[in-house]
N, C-alpha and C positions, 0 to 999 in steps of 0.2 A: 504493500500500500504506500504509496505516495502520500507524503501530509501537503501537500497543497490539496490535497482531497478536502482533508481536515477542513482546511481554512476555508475552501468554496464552502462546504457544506452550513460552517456557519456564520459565514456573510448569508448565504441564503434562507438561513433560520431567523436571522436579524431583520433581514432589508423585505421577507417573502415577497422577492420579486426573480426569479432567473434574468432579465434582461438589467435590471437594475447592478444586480451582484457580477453581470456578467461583466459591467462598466467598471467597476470598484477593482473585479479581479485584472482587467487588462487583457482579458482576451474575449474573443467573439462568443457570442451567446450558444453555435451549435457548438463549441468546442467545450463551455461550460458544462453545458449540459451531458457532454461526455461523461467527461470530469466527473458529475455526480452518481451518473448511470453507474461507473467504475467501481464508485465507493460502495453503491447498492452490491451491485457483484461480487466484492468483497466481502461485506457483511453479511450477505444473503437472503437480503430481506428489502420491500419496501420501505425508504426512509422519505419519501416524501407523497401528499395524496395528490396526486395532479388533476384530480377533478372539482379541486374549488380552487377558486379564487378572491383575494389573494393565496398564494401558496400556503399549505400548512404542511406540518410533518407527522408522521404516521407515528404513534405511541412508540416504536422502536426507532423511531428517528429523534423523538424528543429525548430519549435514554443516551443517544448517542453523542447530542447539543454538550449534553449537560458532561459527559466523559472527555467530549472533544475540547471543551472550554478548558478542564484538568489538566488533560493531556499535553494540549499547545503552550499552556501556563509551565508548567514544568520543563517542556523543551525550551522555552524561551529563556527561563532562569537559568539554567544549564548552560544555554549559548552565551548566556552572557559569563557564566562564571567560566566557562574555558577560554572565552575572547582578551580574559584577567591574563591570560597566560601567554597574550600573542604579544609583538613586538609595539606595538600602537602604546602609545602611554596616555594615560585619561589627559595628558597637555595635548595631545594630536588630535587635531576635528580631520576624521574622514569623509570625506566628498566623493557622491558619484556624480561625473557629467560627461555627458553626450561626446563625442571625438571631435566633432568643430567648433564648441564652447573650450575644452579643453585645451586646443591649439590656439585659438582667436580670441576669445573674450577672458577666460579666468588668469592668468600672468597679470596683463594689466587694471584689469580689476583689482587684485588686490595691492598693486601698487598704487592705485589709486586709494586705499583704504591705510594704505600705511601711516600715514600723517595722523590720522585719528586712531584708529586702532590699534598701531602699533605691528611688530613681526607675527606671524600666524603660522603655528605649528600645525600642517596639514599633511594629509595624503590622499592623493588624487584617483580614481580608480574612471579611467576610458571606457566608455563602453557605448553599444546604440541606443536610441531612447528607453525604448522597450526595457532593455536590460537595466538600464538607470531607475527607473521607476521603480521597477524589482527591488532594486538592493534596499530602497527607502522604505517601502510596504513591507521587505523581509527584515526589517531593522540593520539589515548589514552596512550602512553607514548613516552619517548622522547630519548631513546636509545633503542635498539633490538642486543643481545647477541644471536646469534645461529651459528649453524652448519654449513659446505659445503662442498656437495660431488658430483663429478661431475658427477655421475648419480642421485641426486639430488639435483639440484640447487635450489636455491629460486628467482624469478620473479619477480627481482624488477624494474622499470625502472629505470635505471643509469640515467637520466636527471632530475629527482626529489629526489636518494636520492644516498647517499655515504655510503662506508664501508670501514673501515680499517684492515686490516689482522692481530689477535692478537697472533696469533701460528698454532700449528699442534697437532691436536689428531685421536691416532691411537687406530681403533672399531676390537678386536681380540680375540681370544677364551679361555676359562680359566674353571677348574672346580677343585674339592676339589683333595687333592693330597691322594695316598694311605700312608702304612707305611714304605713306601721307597722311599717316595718323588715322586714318578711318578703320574700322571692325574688315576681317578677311571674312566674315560672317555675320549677318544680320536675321534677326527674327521682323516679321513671319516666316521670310522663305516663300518659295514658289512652288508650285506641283511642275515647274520643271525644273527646279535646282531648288530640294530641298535643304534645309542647313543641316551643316551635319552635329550630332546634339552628344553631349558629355551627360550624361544622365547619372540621376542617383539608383542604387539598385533598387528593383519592386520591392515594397513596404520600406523601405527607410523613409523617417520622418519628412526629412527636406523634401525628400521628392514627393511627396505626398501634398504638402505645402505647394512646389512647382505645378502638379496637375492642376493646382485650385489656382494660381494666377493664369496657367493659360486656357482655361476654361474661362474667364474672368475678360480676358484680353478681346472677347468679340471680334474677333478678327479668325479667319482658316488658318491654324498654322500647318506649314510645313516643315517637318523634321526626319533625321534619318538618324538614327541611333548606332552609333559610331563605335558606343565605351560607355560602361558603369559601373559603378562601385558604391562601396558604403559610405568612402571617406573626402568629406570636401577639398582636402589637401591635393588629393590623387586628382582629382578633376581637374584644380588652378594647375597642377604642373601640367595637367596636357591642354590644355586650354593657353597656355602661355608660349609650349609649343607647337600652337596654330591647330589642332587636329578639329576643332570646333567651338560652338559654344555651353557654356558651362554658366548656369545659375550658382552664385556664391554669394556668403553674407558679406559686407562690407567691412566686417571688421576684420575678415580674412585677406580681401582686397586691397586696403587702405594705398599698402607699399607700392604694392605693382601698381595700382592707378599711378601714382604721383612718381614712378620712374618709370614708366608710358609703357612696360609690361602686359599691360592690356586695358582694355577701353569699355565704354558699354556696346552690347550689342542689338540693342532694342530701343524707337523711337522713343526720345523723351518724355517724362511725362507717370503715373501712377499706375498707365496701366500695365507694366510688367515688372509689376514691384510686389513683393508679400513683405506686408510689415508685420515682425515678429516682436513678443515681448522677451522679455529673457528673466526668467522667475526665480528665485531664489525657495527651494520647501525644506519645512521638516514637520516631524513629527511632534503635535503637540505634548509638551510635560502633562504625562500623567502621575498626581499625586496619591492615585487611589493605592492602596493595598495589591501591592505585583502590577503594579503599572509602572513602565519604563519613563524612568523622571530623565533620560537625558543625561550628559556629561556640564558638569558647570561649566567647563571653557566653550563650550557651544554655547551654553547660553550665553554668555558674557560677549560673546562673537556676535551671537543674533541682534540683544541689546544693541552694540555698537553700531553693528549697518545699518540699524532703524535709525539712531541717533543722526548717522550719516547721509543718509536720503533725506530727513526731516531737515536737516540743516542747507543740502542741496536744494531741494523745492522753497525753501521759505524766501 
């Protein structure tokens, strides 16, 4: 048995919604519903009634809620008293964020926080959003730096955790310039010379964000898919030499614009722009009895950037 079993089954005891719990867990609702089918299989018994609504749980599903709440409680103590034993000292705030926050935004982020905050004992863990999310809902680190874009949001419950809004980054199109400074590629493209497109891989975040700008753009585009990958870096390098165009955030950008590296490649103007936010989450202090209250240097950390945005906006 899988304990993400565990965990779907009681978010779904919580929320009695499969579609609701399906959003909380991070994955799609038939795969959910796997998930719990699994657990029944294992058990060997119906654990939930599916002919009412809202969802209820079947007399041996409620036996189960109530062992699964033990169960998870005790793994969770446990993980945390071996995590005593890893190399992390309660002064290091662990972070997961996304691989293009990673290289692009968090460096000078926290050198922008240095004046007020002070040096920051951290450790950084790369990973793709999906995965990011994960480590914060599995408690495996203690801040989450990612992305938001309103046609993809991240699913978090607001009653267990908080985020603070660190800025804005805008996801727009860019490719190598000719010898007159102009794009060797330009978006829309023709249906008889389409552009040739640097693309993110299927489901990677950004590119999910990129199909909602050019759906967005009302215009035909024409593209011809050249190269994809997970990683924004991997794109601006072949984008810089010439092989097409490549949607990048501008914090990634910055350089190559201003030493003529690459240029935009799409008419000026909002419509081949996704402005992103860039969130700061964790998980709210819980001071109940076996509620995970947090490392104080995280808190002290959170305190601070609030203090720091408060003083930026004012």
């Amino acid at each position: 048995m899988d304990t993400k079993w565990l965990e779907d089954f009681v978010s779904l005891a919580e929320t009695r919604s499969f579609s609701r719990s399906a959003q909380l867990r991070h994955v799609t609702q038939p795969a959910f519903s796997r998930r719990i089918q699994s657990l029944e299989a294992w058990a060997g018994t119906d654990l939930v009634d599916r002919s009412s609504y809202p969802t209820r749980l079947t007399p041996a599903g409620q036996t189960l809620y109530e062992q699964a709440l033990d169960i998870l409680h005790a793994l969770q103590t446990t993980r945390s008293m071996l995590r005593q034993h890893t190399a992390v000292a309660k002064d290091t705030i662990e972070f997961a964020v996304p691989h293009t926050l990673a290289f692009s935004f968090y460096p000078a982020w926290l050198s922008s926080l240095r004046a007020t905050v002070g040096p920051v004992k951290s450790r950084l863990t790369a990973l793709n959003v999906h995965d990011a999310v994960l480590r914060l809902t599995e408690g495996s680190c203690d801040l989450l730096l990612a992305y938001h874009h309103l046609s993809q949001p991240i699913q978090l419950d607001t009653e267990r955790y908080e985020m603070l809004r660190l800025g804005e980054e805008i996801l727009a199109p860019y490719a190598k310039p000719d010898a007159h400074g102009q794009p060797l590629y330009r978006l829309p493209g023709t249906a008889a010379q389409p552009v040739p497109f640097l693309a993110y891989a299927p489901g990677a975040y950004l590119g999910r964000v990129v199909e909602w700008v050019l759906r967005q753009s009302g215009e035909a585009v024409h593209t011809q898919r050249v190269y994809e990958t997970d990683m924004s870096e991997s794109l601006k390098a072949m984008a810089i030499e010439g092989h097409g165009v490549a949607f990048l955030p501008t914090s990634l950008v910055q350089q190559t614009l201003a030493d003529g590296r690459l240029v935009p490649a799409a008419p000026a103007g909002d419509t081949w722009r996704g402005a992103m936010e860039i969130r700061l989450y964790r998980e709210r202090p819980n001071e109940r009895p076996g509620g995970r209250k947090g490392k104080a240097v995280t808190q002290a950390f959170w305190d601070d950037v609030q203090r720091h945005l408060a003083r930026d906006s004012g």
